[in-house]
N, C-alpha and C positions, 0 to 999 in steps of 0.2 A: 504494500500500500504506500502510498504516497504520503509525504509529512502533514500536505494541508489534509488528507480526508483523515488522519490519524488526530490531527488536531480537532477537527470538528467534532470524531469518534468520542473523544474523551471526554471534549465539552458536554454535548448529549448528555454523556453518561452521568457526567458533576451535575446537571439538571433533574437526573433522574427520569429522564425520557430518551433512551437509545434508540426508539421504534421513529425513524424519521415520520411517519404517519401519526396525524394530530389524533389526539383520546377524541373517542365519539362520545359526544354528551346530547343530552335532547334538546333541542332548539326550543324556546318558548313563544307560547302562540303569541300572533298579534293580530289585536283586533283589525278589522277592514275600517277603513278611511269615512267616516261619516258620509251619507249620502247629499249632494248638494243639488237642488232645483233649481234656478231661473226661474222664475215669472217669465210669462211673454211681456215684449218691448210697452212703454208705456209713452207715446209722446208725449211731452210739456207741454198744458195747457193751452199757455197763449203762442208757443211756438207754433203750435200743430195748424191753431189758426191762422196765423201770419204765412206760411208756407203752403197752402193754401191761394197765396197771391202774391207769388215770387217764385220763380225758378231757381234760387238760392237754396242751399242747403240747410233747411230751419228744420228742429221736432225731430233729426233722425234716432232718436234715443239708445241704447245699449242694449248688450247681453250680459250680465257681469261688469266685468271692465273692460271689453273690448265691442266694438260696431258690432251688428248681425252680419250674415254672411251677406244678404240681399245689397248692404251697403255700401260692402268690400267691394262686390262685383260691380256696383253700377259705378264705382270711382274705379275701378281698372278700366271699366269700359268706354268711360267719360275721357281719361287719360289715351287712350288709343285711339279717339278720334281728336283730339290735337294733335296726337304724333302726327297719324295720318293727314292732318293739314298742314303742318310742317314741311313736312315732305313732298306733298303734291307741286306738282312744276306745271305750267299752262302749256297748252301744248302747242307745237308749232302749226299754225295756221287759225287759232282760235279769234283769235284779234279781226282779218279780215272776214272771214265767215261771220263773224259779228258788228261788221262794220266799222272798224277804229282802223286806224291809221298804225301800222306794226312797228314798235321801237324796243331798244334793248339796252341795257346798261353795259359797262365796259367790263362785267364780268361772264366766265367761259363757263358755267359748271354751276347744277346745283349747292355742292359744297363750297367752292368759291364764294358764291355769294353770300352762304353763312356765315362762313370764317375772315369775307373781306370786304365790310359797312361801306371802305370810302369809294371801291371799285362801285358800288351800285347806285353811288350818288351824282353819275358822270355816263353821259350817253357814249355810247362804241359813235366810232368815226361813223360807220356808217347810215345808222339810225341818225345822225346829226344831220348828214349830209339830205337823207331823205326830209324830215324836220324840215328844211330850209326850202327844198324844193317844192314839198307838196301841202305843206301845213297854211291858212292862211293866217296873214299878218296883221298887227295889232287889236287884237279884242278884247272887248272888252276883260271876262274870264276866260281862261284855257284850263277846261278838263283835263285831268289825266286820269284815267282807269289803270291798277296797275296791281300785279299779285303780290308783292309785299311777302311777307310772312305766311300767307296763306292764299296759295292759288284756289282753294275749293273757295274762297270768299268772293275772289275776283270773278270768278264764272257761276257763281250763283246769286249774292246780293248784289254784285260788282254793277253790271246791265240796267237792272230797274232802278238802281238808286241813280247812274250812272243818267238816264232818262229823263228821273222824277225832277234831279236838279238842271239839267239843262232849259226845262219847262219853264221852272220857278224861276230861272235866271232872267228867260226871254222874259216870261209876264214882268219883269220889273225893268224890261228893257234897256237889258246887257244882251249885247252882241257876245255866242260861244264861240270859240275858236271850235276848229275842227278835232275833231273825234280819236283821240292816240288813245292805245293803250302799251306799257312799257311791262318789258318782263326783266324779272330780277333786279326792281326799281326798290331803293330806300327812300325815306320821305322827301330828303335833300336834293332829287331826281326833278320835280317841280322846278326850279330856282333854275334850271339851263335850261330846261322846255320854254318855261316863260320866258326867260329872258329870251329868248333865239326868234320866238314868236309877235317878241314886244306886247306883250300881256297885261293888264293895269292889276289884274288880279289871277293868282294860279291856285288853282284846290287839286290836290290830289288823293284819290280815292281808294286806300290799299288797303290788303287784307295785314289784320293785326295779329299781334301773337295770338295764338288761340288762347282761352280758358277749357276749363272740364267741362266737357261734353258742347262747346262753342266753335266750331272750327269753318263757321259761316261771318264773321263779324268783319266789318270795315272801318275802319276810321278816316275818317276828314282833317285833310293840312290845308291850310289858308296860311297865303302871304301876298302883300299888296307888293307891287313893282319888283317882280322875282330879280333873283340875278344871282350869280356864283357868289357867296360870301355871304349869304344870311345864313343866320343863327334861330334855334328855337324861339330865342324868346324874340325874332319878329314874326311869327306864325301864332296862331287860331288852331284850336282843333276840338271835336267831337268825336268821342269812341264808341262802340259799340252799337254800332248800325248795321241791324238785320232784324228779321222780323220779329224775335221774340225781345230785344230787346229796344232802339229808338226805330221804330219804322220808316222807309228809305221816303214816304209819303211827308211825313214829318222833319224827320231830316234836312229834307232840300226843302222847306219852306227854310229852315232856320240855316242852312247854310247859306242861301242866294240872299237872308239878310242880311249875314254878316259880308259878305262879298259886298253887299250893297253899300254898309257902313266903311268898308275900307275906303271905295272909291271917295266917299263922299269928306272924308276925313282927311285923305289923305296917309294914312300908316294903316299900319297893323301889329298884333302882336300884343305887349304888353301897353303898347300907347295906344292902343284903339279905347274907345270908351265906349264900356258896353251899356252903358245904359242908355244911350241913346240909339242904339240896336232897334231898330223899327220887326222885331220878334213877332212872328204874325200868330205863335202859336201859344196855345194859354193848355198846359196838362189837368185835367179835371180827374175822373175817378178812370183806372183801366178795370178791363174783366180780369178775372183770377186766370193768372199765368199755370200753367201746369209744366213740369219738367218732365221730360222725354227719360219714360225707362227704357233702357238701351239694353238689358238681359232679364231672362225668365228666372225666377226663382222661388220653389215654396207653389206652384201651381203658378204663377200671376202669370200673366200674356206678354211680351216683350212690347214693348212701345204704350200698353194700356197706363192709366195715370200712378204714379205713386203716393 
């Protein structure tokens, strides 16, 4: 034998346990873990009500300490369609098929564009070059339609809002410039359209980051007398225009009035003065908004109210 197993041999022994095998003794019962129930979910009162007339997430109440599963699900589900609006790209020829005038920022790649804000702030040469040829010259506003952060915006609220405002511009008798839409356009994309077109006022119409379960919303940029070199704070703007949230009907009432207030003022931005904003629209009571269940769970129907 070997000196260490001779060593251990002994130890054992000094122990009084040579059997490397532990004594069997009887394990002592243990009782089972108390049983624990849940209640079913109990909304909060005045939440239950208030959600009810919001799409917001009011009253979803617990299981213990964590969401029901129903809850989990519809915020994974809500979460996959942003992604999925992130990622959508407009596709090539959507523009004239829908009558806009096709322009494109100086970036090559949907990734590109994520990763490089000041490439989409700046038309490619050759979008510039059409721009000059075919756009016409000074009007009053110049639309841009443009996918932004989310092309599923641009092609679905993008059109009718993109309509409703040009309406509401004429009735106030602004001459529109003609009809562009830019892809892979950041807000700052406006400011050289305008300018190039000599514009007194440029709105541009892009799809915004998505939210959970939003991956339809546009937002509105106003700046009076565009040109390469403005800053945020010479722009205007309204977010969340789609249908569940400001309607594109509504919208371009209150956009073609501020367009209306820049001209008439002269600025925009932080020196415009909204209160004499000639605002045609006055919000009263809405119907009870319902939020879109996006998965089945527990029997419910996919899409029926939550």
């Amino acid at each position: 034998m070997s000196v260490t197993r001779d060593l251990v041999a002994a130890l054992r022994a000094r122990l009084g346990a040579s059997d490397p095998a532990p004594p069997r003794v009887a394990l002592p019962t243990v009782p089972a873990p108390p049983a624990r129930v849940y209640a079913p979910r109990r909304e909060p009162l005045r939440a239950g009500a208030a959600a009810r007339h919001t799409t917001a997430l009011l009253g979803i109440g617990h299981v213990g300490t964590r969401y029901a599963t129903d809850v989990v699900l519809q915020f994974q589900a809500e979460l996959a369609v942003a992604h999925e609006a992130v990622a959508a790209e407009l596709p090539d020829g959507w523009a004239e098929e829908h009558g806009f005038l096709p322009l494109a920022s100086r970036v090559a790649s949907h990734r590109e564009f994520l990763l490089r804000p000041d490439l989409g702030r700046r038309l490619a040469p050759a979008s510039l070059q059409r721009l000059r040829d075919q756009a016409a010259r000074d009007p009053d506003v110049q639309l841009v339609l443009a996918d932004g952060l989310s092309a599923t915006a641009c092609m679905t609220s993008g059109p009718a809002l993109y309509e409703a405002l040009a309406a509401a511009c004429a009735g106030r008798g602004l001459r529109v410039g003609t009809p562009v839409c830019a892809r892979f356009a950041r807000v700052w994309l406006e400011d050289e359209i305008g300018q190039e077109v000599g514009a007194r006022v440029a709105i541009i119409l892009l799809g915004e980051r998505p939210g959970l379960g939003t991956g339809d919303g546009l937002s509105a940029y106003l700046v009076h007398r565009p040109q390469v070199g403005k800053t945020d704070g010479d722009r205007n703007m309204m977010s969340n225009l789609h249908a569940r949230g400001t309607p594109p009907a509504e919208a371009a009432l209150r956009l073609a009035a501020l367009a209306a207030a820049m001209i008439e003022q002269g600025t925009s931005g932080v020196g415009l003065d909204l209160d004499r904003v000639d605002a045609p629209v006055e919000r009263g009571y809405r119907a009870p908004q319902v939020r879109q269940r996006l998965v089945a769970c527990g029997g419910a129907p996919a899409g029926g109210p939550r």
